[in-house]
Residue frames relative to the residue before (quaternion, step in Angstrom):
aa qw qx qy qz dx dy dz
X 1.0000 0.0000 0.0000 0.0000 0.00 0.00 0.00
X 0.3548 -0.7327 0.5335 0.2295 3.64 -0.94 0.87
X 0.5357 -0.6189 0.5512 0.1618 3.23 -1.24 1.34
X 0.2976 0.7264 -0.6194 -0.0107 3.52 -0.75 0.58
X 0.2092 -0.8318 0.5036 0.1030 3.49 -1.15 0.95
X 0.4307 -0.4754 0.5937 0.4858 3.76 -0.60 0.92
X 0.4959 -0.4152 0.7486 0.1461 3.04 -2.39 0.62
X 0.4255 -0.6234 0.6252 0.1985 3.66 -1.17 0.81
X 0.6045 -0.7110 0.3578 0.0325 2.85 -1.60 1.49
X 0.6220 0.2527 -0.0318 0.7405 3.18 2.09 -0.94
X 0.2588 0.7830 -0.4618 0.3267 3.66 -0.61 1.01
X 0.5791 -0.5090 0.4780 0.4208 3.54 -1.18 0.95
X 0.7157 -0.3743 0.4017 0.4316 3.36 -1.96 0.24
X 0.7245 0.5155 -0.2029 0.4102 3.63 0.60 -1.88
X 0.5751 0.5293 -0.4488 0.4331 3.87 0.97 -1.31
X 0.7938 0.5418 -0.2085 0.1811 3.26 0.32 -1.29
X 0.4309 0.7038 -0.2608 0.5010 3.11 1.73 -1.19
X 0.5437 0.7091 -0.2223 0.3901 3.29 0.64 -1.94
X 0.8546 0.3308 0.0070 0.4002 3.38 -0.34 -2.17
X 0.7822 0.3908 -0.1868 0.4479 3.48 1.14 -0.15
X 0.3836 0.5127 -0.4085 0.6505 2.89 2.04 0.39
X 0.7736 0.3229 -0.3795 0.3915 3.51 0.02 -1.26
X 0.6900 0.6000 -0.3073 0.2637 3.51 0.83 -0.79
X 0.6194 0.4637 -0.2821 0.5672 3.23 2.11 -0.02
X 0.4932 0.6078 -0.3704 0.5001 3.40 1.39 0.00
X 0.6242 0.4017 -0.3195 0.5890 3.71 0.75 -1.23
X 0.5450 0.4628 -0.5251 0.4616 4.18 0.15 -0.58
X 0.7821 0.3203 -0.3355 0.4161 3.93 -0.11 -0.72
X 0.7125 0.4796 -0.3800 0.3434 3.66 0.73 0.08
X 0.4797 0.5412 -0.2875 0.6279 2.96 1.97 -0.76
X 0.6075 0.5555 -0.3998 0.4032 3.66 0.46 -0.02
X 0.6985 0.5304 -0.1361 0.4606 3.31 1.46 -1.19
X 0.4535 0.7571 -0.3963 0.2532 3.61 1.54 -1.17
X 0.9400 0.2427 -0.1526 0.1847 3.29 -1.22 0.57
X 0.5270 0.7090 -0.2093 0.4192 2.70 2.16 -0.87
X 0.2687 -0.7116 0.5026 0.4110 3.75 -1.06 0.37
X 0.7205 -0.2724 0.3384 0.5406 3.60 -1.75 -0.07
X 0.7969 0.3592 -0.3723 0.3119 3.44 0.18 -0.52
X 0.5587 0.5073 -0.4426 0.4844 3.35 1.00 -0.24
X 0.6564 0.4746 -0.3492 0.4711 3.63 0.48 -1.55
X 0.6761 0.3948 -0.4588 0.4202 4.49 0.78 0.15
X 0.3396 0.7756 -0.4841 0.2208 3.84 1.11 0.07
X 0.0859 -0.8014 0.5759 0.1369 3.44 -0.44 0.88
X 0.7911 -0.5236 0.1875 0.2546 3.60 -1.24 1.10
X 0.5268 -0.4856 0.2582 0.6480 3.45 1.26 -1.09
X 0.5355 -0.5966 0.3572 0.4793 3.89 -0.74 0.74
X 0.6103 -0.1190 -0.7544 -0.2104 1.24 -2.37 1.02
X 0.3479 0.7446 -0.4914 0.2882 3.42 1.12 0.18
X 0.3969 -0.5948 0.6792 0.1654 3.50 -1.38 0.70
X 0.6536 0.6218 -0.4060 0.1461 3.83 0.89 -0.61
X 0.0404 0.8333 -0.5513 0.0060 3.22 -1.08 0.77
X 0.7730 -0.2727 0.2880 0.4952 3.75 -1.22 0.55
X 0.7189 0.4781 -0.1186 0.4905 3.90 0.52 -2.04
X 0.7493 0.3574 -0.2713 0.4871 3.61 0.51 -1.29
X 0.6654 0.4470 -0.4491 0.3946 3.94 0.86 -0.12
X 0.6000 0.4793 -0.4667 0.4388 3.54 1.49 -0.32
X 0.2942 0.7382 -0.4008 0.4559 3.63 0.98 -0.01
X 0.6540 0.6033 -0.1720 0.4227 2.88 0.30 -1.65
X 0.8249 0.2988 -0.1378 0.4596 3.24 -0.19 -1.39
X 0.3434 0.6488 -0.4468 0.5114 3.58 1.07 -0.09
X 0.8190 0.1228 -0.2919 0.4785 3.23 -0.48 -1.17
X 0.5865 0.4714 -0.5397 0.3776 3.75 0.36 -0.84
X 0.6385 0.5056 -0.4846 0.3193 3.67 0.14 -0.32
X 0.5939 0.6246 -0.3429 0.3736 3.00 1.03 -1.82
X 0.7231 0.5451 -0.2703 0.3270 3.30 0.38 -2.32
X 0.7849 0.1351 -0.3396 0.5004 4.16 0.01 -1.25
X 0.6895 0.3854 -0.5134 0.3354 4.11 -0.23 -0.52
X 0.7568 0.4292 -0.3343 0.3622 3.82 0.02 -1.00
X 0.7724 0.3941 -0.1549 0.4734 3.75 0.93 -1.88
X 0.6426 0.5440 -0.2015 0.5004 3.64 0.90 -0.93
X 0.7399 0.0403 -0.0266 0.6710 4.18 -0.26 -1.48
X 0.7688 0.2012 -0.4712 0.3826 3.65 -0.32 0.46
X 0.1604 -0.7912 0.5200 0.2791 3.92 1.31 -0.34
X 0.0460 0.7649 -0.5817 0.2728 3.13 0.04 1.27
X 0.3782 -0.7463 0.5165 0.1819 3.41 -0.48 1.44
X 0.6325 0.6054 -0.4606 0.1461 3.87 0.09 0.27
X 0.4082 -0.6174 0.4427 0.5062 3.71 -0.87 0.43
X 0.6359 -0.5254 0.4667 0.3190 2.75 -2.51 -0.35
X 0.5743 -0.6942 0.2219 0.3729 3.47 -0.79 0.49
X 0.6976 0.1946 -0.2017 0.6594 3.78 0.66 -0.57
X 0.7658 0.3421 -0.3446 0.4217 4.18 -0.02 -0.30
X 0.2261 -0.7733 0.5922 -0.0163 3.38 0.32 1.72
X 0.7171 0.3587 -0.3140 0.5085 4.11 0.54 -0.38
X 0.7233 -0.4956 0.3832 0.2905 3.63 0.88 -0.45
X 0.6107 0.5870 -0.2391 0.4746 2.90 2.03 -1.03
X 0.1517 -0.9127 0.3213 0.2021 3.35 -0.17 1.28
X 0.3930 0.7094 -0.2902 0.5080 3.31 1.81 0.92
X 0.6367 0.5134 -0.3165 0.4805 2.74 1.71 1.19
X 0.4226 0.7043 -0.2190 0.5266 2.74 1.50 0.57
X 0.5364 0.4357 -0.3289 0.6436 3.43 1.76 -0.93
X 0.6881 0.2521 -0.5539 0.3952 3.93 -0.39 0.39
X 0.1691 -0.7290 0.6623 -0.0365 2.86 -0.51 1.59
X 0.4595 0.7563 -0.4060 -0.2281 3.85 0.41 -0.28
X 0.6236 0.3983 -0.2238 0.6343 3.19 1.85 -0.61
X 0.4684 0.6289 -0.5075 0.3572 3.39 0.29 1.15
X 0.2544 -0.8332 0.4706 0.1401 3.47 -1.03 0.69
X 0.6447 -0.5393 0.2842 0.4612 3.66 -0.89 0.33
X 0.6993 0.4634 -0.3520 0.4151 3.77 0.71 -0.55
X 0.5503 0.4442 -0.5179 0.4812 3.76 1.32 -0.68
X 0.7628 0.4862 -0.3170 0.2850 3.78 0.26 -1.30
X 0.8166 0.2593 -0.2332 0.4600 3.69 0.91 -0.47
X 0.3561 0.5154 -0.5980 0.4999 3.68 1.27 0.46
X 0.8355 0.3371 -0.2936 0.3196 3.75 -0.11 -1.12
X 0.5884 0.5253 -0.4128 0.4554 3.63 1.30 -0.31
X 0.5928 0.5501 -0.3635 0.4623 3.87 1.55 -0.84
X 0.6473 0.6125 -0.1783 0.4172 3.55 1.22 -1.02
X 0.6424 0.3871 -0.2497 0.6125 3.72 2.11 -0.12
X 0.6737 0.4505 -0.4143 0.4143 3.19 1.05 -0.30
X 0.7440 0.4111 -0.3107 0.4253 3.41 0.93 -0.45
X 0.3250 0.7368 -0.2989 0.5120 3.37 1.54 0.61
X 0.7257 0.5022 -0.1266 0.4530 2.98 1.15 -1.88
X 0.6564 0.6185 -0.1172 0.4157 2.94 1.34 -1.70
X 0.8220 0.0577 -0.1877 0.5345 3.53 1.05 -0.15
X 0.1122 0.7802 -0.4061 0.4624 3.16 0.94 1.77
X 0.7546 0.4157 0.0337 0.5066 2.30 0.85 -2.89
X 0.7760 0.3775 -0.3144 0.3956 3.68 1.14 -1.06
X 0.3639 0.6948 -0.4223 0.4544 3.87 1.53 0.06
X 0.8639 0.2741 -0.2004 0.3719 3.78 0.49 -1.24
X 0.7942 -0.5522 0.1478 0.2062 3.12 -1.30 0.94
X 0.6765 -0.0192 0.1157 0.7270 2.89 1.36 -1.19
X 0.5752 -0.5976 0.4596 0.3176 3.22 -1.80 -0.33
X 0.5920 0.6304 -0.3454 0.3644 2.72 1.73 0.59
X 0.3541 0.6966 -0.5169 0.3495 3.40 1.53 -0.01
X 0.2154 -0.6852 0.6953 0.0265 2.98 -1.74 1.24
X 0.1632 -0.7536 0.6353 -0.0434 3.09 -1.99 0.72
X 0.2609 -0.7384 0.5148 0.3489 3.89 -0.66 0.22
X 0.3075 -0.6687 0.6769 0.0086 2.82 -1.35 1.30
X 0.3755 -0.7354 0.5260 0.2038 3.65 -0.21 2.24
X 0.6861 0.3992 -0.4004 0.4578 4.19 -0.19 -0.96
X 0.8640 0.2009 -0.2032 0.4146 3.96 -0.12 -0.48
X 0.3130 -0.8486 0.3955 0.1596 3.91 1.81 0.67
X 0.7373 0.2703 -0.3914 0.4797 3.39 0.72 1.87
X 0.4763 -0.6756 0.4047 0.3910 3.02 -0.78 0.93
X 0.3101 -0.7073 0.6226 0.1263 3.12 -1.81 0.84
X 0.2875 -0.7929 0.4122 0.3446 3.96 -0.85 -0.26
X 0.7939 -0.3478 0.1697 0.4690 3.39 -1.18 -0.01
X 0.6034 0.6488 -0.2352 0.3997 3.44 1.28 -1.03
X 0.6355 0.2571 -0.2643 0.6784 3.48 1.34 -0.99
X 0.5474 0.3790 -0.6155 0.4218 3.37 -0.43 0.50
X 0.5632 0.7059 -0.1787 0.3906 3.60 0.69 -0.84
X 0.7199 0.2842 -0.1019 0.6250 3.13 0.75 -1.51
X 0.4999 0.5256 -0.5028 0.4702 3.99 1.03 -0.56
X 0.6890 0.4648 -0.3099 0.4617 3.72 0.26 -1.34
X 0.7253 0.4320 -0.3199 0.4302 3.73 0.10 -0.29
X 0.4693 0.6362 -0.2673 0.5509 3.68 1.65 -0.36
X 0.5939 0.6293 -0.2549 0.4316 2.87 0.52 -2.18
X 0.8959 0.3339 -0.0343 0.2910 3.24 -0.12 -1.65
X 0.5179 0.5593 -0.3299 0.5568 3.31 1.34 -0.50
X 0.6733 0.5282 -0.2570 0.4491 3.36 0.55 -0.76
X 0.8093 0.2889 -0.2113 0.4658 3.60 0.45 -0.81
X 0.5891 0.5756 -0.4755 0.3091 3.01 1.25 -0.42
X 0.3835 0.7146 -0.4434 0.3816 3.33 1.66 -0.47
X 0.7261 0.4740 -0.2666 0.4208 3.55 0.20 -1.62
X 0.7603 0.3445 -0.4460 0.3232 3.28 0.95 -0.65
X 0.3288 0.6241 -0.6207 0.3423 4.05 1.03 0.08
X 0.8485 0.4237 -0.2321 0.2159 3.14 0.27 -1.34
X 0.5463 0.6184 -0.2181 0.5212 3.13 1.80 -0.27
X 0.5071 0.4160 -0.3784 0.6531 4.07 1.47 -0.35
X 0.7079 0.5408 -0.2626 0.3708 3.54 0.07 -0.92
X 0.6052 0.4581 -0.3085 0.5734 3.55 1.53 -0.32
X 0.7090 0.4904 -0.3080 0.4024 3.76 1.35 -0.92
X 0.8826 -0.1336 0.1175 0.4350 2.97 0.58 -1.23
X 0.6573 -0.5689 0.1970 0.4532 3.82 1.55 1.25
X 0.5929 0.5526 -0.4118 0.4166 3.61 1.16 0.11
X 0.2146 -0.7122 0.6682 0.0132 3.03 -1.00 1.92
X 0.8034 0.4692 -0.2673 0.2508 3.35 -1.77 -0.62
X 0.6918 0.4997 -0.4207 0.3078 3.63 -1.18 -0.39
């Protein structure tokens, strides 16, 4: 069963950042619980490619792309969006749950000691697609978007498998 922990209500800037990332990170796995590889490859309705697996993808590279390539500038590619396009990642079909959530667990805890390595939230970096540097905080607040957002898609995406709404 996936741990998820409400985010405190009262809380440094950084605690908080923190707890509302992870707390949007555990929402997309809880989203995924229980389900088999084939279910977690259902795609939404054509032409989408999206699925439960292909949005944890997703967050893979978005992790990978702003904590490792972006505030640590790490020279490495992404894994499934050879062009960059990070709508490639959502065709998940011949993927399985351990390739897609070992390597998406394997960015977050990357991320996670990135974020807990730099001084502040004010370190800055250049972000090549939007040609200015950005800090730790917006990367932060991107990731907490990021996720909020799909996690939407993914309600709507359990609810198509198997009628579980909420959490």
């Amino acid at each position: 069963m996936v741990e998820r922990i409400d985010p405190p209500v009262v809380g440094g800037e950084r605690e908080m950042l923190r707890a509302y990332l992870d707390f949007h990170r555990a929402t997309l796995a809880v989203k995924c619980e229980g389900l088999s590889d084939a279910d977690l490859r259902r795609q939404s309705m054509p032409p989408s490619t999206l699925s439960l697996l292909g949005l944890v993808r997703h967050m893979a590279e978005v992790e990978r792309t702003w904590f490792r390539r972006v505030i640590n500038r790490e020279d490495i590619p992404l894994v499934w969006s050879d062009d960059g396009d990070f709508q490639a990642a959502y065709d998940a079909s011949a993927a399985t749950r351990s390739e897609a959530f070992d390597a998406w667990q394997e960015e977050v805890e990357h991320s996670r000691r990135i974020e807990a390595a730099a001084d502040s939230l004010d370190v800055t970096a250049p972000q090549p697609r939007w040609g200015k540097d950005v800090s730790l905080r917006l990367v932060m607040l991107h990731l907490i978007h990021e996720y909020a957002r799909h996690n939407g898609h993914a309600d709507f995406l359990r609810e198509g498998i198997d009628g579980v709404v909420g959490a």
